[in-house]
TIROKE-466757 format. One record per residue: residue in one letter; y, z, x of N, C-alpha, C in turn; residue number from 0. Coordinates in Angstrom, 1 decimal. Example, Ala and Ser with C-alpha at 12.3 -4.5 7.8 and 13.67 -1.06 7.14 Angstrom:
! TIROKE-466757
pt tordo: a, n_v: -5.7, n_w: 7.8, n_u: 13.2, ca_v: -4.5, ca_w: 7.8, ca_u: 12.3, c_v: -3.3, c_w: 7.8, c_u: 13.2, semar: 0
pt tordo: s, n_v: -2.2, n_w: 7.1, n_u: 12.8, ca_v: -1.1, ca_w: 7.1, ca_u: 13.7, c_v: 0.0, c_w: 7.9, c_u: 12.9, semar: 1
END
This chain:
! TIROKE-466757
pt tordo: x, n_v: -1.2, n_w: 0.0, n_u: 0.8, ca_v: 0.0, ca_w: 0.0, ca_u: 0.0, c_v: 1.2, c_w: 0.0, c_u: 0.9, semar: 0
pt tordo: x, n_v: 2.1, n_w: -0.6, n_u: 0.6, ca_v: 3.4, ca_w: -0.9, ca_u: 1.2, c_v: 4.4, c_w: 0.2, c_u: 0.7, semar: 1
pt tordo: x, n_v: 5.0, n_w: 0.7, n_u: 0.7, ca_v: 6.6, ca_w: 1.1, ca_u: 0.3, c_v: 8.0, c_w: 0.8, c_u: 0.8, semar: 2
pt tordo: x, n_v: 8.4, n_w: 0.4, n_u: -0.2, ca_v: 9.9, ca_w: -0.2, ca_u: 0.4, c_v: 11.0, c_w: 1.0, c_u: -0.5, semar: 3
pt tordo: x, n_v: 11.3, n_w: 1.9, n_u: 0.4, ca_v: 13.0, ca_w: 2.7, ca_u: -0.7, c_v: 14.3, c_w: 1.6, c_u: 0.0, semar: 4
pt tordo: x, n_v: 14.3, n_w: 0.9, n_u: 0.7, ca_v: 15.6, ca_w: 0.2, ca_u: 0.7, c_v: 15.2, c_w: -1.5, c_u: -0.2, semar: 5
pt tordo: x, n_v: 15.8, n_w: -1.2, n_u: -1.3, ca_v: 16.1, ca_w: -2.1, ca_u: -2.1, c_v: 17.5, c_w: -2.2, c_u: -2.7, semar: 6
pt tordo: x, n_v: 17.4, n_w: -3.4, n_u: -3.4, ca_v: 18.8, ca_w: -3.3, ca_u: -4.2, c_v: 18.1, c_w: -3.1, c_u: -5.6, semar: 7
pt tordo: x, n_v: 17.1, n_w: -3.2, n_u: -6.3, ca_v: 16.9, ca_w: -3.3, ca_u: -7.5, c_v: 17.3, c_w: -2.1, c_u: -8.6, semar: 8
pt tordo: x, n_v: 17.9, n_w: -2.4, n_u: -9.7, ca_v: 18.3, ca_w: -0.9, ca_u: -9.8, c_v: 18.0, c_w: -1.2, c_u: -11.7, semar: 9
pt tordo: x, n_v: 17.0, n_w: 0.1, n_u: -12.0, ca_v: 16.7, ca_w: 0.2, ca_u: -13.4, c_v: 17.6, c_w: 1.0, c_u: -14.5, semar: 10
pt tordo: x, n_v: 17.6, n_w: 0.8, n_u: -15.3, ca_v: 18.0, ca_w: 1.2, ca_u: -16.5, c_v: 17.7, c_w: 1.2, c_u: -17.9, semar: 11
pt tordo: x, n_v: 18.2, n_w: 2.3, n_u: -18.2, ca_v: 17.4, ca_w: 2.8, ca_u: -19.3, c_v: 18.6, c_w: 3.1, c_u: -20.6, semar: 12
pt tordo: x, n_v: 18.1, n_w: 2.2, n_u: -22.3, ca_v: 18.6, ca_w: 2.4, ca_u: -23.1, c_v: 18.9, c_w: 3.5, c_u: -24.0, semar: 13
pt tordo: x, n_v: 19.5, n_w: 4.8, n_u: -24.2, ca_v: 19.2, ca_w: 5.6, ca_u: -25.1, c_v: 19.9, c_w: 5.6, c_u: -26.0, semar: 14
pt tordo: x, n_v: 19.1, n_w: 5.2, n_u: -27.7, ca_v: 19.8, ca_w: 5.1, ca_u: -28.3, c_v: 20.5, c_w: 4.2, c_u: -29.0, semar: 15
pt tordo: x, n_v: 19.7, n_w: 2.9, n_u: -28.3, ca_v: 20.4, ca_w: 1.3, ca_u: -28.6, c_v: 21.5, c_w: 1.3, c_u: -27.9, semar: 16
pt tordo: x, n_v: 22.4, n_w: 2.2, n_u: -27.5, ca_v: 23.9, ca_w: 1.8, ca_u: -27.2, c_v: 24.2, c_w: 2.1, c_u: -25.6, semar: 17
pt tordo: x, n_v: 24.2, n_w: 3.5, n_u: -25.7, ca_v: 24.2, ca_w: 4.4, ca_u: -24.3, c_v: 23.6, c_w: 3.8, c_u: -23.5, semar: 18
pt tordo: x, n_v: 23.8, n_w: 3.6, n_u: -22.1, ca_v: 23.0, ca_w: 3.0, ca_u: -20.8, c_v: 23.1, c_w: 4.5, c_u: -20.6, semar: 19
pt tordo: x, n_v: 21.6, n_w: 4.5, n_u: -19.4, ca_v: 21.3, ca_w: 6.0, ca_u: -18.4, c_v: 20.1, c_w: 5.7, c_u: -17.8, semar: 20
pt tordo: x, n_v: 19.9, n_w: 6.7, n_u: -16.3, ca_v: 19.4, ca_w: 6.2, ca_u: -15.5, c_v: 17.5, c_w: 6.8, c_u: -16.4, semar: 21
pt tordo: x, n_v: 17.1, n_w: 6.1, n_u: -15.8, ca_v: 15.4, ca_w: 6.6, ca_u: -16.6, c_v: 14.9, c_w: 8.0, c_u: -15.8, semar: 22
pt tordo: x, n_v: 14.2, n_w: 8.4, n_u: -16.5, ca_v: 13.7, ca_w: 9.5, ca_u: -16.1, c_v: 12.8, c_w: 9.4, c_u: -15.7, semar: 23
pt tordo: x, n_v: 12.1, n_w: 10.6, n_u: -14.9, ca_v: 11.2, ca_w: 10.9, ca_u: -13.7, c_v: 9.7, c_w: 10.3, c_u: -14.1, semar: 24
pt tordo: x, n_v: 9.0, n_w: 9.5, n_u: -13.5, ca_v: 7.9, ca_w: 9.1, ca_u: -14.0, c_v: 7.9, c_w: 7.6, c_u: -14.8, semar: 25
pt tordo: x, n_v: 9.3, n_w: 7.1, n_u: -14.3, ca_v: 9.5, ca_w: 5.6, ca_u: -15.0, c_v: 8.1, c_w: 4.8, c_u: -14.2, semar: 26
pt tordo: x, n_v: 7.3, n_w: 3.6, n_u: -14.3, ca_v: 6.9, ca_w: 2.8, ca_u: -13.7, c_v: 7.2, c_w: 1.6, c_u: -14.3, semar: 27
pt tordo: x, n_v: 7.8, n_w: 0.5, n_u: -13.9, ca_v: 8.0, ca_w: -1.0, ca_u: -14.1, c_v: 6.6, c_w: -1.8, c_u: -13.1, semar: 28
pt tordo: x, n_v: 6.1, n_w: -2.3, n_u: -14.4, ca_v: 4.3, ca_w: -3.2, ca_u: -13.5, c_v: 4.2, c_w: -4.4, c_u: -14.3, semar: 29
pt tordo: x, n_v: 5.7, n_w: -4.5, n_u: -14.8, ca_v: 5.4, ca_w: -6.0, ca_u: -15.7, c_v: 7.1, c_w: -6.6, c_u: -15.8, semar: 30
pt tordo: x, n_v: 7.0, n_w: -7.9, n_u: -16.1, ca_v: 8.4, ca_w: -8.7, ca_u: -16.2, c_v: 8.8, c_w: -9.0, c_u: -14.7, semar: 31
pt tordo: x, n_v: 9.3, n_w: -7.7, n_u: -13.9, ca_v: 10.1, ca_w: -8.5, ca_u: -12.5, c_v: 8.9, c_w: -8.0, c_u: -11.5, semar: 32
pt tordo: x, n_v: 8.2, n_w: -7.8, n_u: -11.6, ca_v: 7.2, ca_w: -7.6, ca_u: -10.7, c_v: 6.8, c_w: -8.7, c_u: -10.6, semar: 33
pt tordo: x, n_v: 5.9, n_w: -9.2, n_u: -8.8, ca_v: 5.8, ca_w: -10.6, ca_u: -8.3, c_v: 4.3, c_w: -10.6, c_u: -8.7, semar: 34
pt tordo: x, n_v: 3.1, n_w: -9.9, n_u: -8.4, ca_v: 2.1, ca_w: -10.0, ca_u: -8.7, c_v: 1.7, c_w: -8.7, c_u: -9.4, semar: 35
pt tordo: x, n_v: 0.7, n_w: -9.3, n_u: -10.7, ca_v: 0.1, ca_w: -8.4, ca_u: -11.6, c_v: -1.4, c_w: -8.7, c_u: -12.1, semar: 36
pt tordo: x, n_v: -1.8, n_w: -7.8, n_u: -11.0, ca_v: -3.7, ca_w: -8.5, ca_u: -11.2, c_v: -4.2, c_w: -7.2, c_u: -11.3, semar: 37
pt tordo: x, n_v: -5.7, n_w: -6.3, n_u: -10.8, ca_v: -6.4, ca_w: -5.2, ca_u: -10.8, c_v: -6.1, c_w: -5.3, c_u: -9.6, semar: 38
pt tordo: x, n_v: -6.4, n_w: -6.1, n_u: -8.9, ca_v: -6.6, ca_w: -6.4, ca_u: -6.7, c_v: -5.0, c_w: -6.4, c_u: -6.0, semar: 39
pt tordo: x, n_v: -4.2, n_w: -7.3, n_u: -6.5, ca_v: -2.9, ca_w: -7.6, ca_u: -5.7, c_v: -1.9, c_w: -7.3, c_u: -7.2, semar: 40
pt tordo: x, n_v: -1.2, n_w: -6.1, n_u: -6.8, ca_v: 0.0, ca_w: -5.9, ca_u: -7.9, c_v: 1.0, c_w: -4.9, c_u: -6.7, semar: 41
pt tordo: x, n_v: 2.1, n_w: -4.9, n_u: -7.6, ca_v: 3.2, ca_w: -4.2, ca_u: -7.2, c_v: 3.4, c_w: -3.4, c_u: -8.4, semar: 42
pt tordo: x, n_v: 5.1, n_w: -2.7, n_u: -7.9, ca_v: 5.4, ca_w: -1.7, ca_u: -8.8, c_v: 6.7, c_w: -0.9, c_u: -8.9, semar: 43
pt tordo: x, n_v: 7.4, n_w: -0.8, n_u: -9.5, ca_v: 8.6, ca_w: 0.0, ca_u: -8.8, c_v: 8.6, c_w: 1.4, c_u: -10.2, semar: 44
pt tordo: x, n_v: 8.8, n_w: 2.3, n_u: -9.2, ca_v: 8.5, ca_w: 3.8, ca_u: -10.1, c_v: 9.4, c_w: 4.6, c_u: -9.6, semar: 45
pt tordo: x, n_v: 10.4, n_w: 5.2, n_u: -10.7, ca_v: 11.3, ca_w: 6.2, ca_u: -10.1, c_v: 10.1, c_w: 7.9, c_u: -10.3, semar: 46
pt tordo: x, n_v: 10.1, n_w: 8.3, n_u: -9.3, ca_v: 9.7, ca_w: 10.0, ca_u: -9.5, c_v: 9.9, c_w: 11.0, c_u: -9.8, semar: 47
pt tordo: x, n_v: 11.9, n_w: 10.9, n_u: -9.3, ca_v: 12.3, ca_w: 12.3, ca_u: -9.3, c_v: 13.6, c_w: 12.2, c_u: -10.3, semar: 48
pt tordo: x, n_v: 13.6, n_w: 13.3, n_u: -10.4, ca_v: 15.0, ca_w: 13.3, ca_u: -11.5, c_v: 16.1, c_w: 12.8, c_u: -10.4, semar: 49
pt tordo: x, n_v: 17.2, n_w: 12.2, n_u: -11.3, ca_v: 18.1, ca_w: 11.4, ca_u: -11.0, c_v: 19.7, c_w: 12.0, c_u: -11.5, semar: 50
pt tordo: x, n_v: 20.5, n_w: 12.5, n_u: -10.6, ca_v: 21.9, ca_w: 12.8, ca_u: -11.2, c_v: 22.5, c_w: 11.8, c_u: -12.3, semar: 51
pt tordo: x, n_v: 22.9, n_w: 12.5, n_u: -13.0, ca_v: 24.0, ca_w: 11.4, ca_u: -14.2, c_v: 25.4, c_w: 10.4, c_u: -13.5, semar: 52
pt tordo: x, n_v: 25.7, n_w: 10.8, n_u: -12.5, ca_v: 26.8, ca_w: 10.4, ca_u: -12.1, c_v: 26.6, c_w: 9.3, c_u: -10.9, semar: 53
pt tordo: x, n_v: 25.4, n_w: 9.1, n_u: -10.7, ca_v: 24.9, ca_w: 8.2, ca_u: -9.9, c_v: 23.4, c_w: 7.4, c_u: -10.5, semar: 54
pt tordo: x, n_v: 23.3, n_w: 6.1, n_u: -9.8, ca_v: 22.4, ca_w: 4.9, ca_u: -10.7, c_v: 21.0, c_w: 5.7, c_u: -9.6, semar: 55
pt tordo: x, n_v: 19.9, n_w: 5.0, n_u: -10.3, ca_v: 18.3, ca_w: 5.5, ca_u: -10.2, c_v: 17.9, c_w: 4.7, c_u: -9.2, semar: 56
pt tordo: x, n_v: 17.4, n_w: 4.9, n_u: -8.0, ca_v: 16.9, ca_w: 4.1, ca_u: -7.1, c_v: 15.5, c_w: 3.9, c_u: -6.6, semar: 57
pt tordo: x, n_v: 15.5, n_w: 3.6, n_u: -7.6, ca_v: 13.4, ca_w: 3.2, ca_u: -7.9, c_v: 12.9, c_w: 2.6, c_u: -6.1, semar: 58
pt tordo: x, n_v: 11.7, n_w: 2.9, n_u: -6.2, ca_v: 11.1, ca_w: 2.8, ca_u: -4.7, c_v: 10.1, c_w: 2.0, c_u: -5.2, semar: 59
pt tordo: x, n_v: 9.5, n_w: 1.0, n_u: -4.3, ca_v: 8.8, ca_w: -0.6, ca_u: -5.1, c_v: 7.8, c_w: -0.3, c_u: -3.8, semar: 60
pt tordo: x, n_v: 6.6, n_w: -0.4, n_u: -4.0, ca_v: 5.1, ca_w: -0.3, ca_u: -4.3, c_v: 4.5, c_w: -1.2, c_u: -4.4, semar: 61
pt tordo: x, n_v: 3.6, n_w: -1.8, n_u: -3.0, ca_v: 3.0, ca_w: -3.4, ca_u: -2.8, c_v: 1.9, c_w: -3.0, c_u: -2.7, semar: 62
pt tordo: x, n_v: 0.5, n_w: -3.1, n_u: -3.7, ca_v: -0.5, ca_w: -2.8, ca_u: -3.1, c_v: -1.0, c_w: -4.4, c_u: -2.6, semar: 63
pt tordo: x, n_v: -1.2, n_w: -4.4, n_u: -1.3, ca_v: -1.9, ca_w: -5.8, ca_u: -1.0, c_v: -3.3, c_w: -6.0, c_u: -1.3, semar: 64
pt tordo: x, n_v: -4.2, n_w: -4.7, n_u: -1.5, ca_v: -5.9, ca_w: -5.4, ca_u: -1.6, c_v: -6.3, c_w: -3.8, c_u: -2.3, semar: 65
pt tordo: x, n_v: -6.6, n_w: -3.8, n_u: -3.4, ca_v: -7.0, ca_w: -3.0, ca_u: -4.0, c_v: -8.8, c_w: -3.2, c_u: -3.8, semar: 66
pt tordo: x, n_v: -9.4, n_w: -2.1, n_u: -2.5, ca_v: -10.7, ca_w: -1.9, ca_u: -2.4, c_v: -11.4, c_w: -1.1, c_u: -3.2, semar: 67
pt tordo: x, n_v: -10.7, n_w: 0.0, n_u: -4.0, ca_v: -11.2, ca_w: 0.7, ca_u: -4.1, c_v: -11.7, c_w: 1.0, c_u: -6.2, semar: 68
pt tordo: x, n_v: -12.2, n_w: 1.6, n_u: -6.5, ca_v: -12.9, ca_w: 1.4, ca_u: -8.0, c_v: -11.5, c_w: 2.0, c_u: -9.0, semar: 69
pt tordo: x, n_v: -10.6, n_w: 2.3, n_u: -8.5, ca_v: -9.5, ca_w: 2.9, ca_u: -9.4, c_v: -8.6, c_w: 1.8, c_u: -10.1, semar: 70
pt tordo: x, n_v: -8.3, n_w: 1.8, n_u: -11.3, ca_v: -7.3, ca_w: 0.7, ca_u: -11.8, c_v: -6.0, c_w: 0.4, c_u: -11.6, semar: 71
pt tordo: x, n_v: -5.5, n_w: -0.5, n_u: -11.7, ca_v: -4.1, ca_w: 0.1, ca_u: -11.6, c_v: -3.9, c_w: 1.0, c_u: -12.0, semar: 72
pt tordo: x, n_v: -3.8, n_w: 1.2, n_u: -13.2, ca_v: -3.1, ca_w: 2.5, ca_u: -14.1, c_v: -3.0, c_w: 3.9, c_u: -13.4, semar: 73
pt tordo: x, n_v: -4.6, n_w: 3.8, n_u: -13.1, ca_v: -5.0, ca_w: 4.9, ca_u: -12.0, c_v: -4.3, c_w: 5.3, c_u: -11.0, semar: 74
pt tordo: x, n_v: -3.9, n_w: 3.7, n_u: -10.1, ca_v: -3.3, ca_w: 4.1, ca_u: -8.7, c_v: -1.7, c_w: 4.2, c_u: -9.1, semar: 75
pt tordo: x, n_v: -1.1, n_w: 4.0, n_u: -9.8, ca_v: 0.1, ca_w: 4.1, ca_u: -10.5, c_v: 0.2, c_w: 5.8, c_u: -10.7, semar: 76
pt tordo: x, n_v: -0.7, n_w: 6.2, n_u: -11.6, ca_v: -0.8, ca_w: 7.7, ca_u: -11.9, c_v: -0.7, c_w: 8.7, c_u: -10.5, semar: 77
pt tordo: x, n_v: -2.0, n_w: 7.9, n_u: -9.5, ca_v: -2.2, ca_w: 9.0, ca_u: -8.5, c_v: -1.0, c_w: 9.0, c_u: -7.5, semar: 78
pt tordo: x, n_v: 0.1, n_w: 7.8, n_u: -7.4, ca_v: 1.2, ca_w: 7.6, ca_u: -6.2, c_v: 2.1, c_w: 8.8, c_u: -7.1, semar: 79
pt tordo: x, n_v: 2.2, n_w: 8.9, n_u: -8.2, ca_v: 3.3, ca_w: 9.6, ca_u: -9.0, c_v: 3.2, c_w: 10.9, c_u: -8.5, semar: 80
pt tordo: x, n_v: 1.7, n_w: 11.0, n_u: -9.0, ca_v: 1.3, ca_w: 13.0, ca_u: -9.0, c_v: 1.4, c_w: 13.1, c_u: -6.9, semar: 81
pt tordo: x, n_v: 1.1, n_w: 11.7, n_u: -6.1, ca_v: 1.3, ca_w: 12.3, ca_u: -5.1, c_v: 3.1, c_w: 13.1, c_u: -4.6, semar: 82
pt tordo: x, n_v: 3.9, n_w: 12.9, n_u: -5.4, ca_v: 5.5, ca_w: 12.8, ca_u: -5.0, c_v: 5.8, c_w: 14.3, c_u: -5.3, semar: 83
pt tordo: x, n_v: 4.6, n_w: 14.9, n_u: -6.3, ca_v: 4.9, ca_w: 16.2, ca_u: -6.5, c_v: 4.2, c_w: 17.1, c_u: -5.3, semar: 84
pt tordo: x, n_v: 3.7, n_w: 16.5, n_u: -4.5, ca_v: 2.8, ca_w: 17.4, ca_u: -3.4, c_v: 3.3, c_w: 17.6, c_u: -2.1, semar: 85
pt tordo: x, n_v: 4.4, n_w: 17.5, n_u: -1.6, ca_v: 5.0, ca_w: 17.7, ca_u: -0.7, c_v: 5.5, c_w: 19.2, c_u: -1.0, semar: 86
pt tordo: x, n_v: 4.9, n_w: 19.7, n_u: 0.6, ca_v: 5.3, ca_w: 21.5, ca_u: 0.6, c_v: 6.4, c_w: 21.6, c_u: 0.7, semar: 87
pt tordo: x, n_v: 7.5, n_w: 20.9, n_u: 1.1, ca_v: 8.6, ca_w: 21.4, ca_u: 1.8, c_v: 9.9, c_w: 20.9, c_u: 0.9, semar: 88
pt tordo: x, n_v: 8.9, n_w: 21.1, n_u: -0.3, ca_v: 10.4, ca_w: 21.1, ca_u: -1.7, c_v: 9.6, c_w: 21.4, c_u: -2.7, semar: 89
pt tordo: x, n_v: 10.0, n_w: 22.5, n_u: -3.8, ca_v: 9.8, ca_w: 22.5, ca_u: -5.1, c_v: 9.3, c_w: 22.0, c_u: -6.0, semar: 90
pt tordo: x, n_v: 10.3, n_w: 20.9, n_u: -5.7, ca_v: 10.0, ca_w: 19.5, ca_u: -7.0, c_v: 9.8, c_w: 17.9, c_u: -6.6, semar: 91
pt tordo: x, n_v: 9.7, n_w: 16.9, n_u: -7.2, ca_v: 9.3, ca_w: 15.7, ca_u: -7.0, c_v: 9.9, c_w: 15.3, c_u: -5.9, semar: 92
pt tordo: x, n_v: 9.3, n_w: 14.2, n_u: -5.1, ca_v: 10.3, ca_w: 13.7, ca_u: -4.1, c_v: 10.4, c_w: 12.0, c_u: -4.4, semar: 93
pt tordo: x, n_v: 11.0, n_w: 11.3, n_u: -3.4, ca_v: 10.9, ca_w: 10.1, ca_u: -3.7, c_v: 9.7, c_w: 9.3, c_u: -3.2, semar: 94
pt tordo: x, n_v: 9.0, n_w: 9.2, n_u: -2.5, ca_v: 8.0, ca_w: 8.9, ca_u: -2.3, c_v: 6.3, c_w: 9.8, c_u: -2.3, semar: 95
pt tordo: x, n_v: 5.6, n_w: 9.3, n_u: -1.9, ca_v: 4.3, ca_w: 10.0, ca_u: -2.1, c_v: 4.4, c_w: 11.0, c_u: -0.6, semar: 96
pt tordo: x, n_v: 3.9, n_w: 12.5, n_u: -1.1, ca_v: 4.1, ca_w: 13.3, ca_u: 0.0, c_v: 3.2, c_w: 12.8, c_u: 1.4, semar: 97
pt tordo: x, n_v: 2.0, n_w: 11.9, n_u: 1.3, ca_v: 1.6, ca_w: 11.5, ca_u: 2.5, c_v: 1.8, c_w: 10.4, c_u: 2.7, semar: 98
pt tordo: x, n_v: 3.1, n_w: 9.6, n_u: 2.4, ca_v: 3.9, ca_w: 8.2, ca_u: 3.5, c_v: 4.8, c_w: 9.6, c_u: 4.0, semar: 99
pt tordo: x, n_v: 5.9, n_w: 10.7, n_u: 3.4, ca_v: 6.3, ca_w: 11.2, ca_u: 4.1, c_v: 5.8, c_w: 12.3, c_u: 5.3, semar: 100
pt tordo: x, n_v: 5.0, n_w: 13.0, n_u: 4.9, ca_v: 3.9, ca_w: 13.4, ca_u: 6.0, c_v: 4.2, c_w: 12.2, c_u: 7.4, semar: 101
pt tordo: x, n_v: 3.4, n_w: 11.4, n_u: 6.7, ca_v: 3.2, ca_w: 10.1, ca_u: 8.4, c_v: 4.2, c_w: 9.8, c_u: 8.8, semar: 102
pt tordo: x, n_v: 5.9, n_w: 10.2, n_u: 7.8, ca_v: 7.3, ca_w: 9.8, ca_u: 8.6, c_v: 7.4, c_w: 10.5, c_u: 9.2, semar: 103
pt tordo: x, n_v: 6.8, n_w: 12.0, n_u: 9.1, ca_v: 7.6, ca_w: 13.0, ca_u: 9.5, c_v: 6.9, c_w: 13.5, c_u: 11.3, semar: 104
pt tordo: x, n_v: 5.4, n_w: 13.5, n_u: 10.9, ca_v: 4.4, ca_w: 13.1, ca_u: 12.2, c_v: 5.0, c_w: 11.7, c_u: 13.4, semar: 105
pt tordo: x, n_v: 5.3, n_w: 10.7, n_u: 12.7, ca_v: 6.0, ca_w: 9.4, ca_u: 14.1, c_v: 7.3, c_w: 9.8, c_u: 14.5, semar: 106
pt tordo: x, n_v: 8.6, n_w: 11.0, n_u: 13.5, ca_v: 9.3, ca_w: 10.8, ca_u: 14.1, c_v: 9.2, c_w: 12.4, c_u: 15.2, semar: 107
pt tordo: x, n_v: 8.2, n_w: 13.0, n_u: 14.4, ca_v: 8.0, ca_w: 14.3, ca_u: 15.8, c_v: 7.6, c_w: 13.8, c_u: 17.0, semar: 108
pt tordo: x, n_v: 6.7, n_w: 12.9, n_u: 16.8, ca_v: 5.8, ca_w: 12.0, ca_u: 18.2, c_v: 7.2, c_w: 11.8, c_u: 18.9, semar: 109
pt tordo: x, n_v: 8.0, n_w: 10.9, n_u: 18.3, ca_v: 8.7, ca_w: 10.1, ca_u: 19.0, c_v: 9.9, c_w: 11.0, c_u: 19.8, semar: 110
pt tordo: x, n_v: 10.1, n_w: 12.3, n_u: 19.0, ca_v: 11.4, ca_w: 13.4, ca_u: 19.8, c_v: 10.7, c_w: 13.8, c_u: 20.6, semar: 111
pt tordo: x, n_v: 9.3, n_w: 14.2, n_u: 20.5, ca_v: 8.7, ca_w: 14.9, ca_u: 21.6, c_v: 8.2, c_w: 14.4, c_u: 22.8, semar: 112
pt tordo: x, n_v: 8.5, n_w: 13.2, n_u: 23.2, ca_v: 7.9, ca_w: 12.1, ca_u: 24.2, c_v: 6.1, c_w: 11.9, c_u: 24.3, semar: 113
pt tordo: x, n_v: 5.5, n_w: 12.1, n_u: 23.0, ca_v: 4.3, ca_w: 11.6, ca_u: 23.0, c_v: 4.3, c_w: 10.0, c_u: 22.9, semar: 114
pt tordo: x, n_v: 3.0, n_w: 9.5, n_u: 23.4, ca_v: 3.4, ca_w: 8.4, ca_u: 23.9, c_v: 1.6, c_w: 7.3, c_u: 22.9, semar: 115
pt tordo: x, n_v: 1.5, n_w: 7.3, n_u: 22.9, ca_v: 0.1, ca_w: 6.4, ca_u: 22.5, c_v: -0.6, c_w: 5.4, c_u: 23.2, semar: 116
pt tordo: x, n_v: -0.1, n_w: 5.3, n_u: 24.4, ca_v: -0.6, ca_w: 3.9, ca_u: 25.5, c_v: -0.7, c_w: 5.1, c_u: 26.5, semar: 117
pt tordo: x, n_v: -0.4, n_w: 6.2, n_u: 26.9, ca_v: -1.3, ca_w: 7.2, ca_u: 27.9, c_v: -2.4, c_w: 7.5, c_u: 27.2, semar: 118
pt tordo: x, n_v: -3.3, n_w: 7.9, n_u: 28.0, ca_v: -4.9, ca_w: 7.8, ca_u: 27.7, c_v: -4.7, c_w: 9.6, c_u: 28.1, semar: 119
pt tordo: x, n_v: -3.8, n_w: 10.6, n_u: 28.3, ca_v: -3.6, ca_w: 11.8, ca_u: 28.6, c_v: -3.8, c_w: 13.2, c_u: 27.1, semar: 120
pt tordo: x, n_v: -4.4, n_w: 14.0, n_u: 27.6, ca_v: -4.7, ca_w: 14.7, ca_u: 26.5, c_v: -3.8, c_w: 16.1, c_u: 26.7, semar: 121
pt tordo: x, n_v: -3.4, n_w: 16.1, n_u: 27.7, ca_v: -2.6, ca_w: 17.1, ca_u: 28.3, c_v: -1.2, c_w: 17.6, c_u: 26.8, semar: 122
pt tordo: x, n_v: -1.1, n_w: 18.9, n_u: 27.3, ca_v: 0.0, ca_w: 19.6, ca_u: 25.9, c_v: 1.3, c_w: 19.2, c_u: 26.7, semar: 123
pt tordo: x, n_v: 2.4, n_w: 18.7, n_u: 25.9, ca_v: 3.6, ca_w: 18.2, ca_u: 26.6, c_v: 3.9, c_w: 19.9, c_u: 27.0, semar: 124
pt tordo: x, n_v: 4.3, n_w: 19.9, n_u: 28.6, ca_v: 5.1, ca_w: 21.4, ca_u: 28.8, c_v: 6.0, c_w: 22.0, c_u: 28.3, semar: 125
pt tordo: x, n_v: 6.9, n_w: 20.9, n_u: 27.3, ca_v: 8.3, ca_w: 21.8, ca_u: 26.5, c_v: 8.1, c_w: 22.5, c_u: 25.4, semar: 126
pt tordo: x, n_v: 6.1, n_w: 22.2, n_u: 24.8, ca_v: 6.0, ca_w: 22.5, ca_u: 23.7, c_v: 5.0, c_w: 23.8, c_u: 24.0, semar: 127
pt tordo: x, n_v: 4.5, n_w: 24.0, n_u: 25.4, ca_v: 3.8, ca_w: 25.4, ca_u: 25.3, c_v: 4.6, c_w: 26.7, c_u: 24.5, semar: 128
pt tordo: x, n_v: 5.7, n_w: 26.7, n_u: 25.0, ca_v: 5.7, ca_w: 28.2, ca_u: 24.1, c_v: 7.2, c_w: 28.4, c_u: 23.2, semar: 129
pt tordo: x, n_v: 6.7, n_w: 27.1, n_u: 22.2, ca_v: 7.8, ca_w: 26.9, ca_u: 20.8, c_v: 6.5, c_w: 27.0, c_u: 19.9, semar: 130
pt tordo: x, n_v: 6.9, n_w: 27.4, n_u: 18.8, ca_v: 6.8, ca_w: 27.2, ca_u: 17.4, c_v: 7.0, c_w: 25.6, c_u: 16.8, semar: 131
pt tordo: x, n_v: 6.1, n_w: 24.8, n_u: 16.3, ca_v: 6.5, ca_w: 23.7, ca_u: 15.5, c_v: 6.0, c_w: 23.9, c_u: 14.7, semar: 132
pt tordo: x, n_v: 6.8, n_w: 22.9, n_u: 13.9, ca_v: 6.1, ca_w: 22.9, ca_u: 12.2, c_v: 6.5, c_w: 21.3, c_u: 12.0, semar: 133
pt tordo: x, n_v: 5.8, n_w: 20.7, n_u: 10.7, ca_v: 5.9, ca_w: 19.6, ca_u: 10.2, c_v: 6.9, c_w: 20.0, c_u: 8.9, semar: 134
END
């Protein structure tokens, strides 16, 4: 699965026939401007978290390229949603699924702490013997 949060696409929601407002938590769009809509190759754009009134919704768009696995769309729609509520390090929903941020938050620790992936070294970096880290 892909995730793209830099987009321009921006959703909206009718209340009321008249009133425009941004949609609420748990929107998914999987039909109309979506590029592919199959069981195997679909996309998706799904807002997760509550959204201020005074600012537009900025839905996060969802490529699955090769659906291997026996779950339906519907399904993998459901489980990216309930994933956004599973990040420890907030309360409430986030914008993406708590394990794409997990894996941001692991490349950009790698990357401050000079681990490297082309040394073949298993050695503990020296600045990190006697700190505390956390993810």
């Amino acid at each position: 699965m892909f995730i793209n949060k830099r987009i321009t696409t921006r959703l909206f929601e009718k209340n009321n026939g008249h009133q425009v407002i941004n949609p609420g938590p748990g929107t998914i769009v999987d039909r109309q401007i979506v590029e592919n809509d199959s069981e195997k190759l679909f996309d998706f754009f799904m807002i997760a978290n509550e959204n201020p009134s005074t600012a537009t919704a900025l839905p996060v768009h969802y490529e699955v390229a090769m659906n291997t696995t026996e779950l339906s769309k519907r399904e993998i729609e459901l489980l990216t949603y309930h994933q956004c509520y599973n990040y420890f390090g907030f309360g409430g929903p986030i914008k993406v699924p708590a394990t794409a941020f997990y894996a941001h938050k692991v490349a950009y620790y790698a990357y401050d702490n000079g681990f490297n992936a082309k040394t073949e070294t298993t050695e503990v970096n020296p600045a990190l013997l006697n700190q505390l880290h956390f993810l």
